[in-house]
matplotlib code that plots the C-alpha trace (Angstrom):
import matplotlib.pyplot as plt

x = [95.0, 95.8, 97.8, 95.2, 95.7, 94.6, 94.5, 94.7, 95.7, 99.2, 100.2, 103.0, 105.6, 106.9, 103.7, 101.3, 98.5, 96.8, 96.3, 95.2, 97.7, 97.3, 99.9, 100.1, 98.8, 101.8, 104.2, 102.1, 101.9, 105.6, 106.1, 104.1, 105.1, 108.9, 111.0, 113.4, 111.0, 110.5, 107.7, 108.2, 105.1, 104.7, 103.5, 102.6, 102.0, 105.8, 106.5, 108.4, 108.9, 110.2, 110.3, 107.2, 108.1, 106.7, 103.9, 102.9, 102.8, 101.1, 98.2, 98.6, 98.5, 95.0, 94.0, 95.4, 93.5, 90.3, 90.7, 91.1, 87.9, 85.9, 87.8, 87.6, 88.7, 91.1, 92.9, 92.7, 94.5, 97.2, 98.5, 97.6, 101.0, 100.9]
y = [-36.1, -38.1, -36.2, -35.0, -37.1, -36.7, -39.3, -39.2, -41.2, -42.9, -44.5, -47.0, -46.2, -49.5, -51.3, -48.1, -49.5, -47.2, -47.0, -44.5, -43.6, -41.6, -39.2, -36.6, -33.3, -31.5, -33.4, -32.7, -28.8, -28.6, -30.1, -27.8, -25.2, -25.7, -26.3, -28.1, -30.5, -33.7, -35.5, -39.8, -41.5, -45.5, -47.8, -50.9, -53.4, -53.2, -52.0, -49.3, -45.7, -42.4, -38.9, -36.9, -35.9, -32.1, -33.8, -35.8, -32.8, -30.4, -32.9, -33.6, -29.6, -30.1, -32.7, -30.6, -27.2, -29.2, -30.9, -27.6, -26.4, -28.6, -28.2, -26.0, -22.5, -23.4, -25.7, -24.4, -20.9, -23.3, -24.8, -21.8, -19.4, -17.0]
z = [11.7, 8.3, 5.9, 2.7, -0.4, -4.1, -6.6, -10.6, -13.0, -13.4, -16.8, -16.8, -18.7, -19.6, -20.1, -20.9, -18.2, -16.4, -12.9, -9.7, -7.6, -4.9, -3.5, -1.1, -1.5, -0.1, -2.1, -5.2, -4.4, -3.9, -7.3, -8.9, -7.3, -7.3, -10.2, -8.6, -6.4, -8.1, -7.7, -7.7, -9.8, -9.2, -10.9, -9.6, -12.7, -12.4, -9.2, -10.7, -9.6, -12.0, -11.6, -13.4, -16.5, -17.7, -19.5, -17.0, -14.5, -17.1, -16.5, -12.7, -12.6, -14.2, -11.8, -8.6, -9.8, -10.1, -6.8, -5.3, -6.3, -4.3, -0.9, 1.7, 1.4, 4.6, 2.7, -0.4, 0.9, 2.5, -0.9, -2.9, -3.9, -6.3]

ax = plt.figure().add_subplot(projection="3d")
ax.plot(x, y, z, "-o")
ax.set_aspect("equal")
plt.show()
């Protein structure tokens, strides 16, 4: 069984170009979930990797909440914490 994934967008930040990256759910939840779990964007106009700044993960949180809503209960109970 393949690991789930979620995509959203990923804006360079050297060049500003936007692109879709996809990472995995998991790893996304335990950034948002954990303060102290940082969560590695890419971007590959410049094949350059950063950690997620608040910003940026204010509006993957935005992404990840609306890509809960249209999965499964069973895997939405799995990366739900609260």
């Amino acid at each position: 069984m393949t690991e789930p994934t979620i995509q959203f967008p990923v804006n360079c930040p050297k060049c500003g170009r936007e692109e879709l990256g996809e990472y995995s759910v998991a790893e996304v939840a335990a950034a948002l979930l954990a303060p102290t779990t940082a969560l590695r964007l890419y971007a590959p106009c410049h094949e350059y990797h950063w950690t997620a700044r608040p910003r940026e993960l204010a509006q993957i949180r935005e992404y990840f909440r609306e890509w809960m809503k249209c999965q499964p209960p069973s895997l939405q109970a799995s990366y739900q914490r609260e």
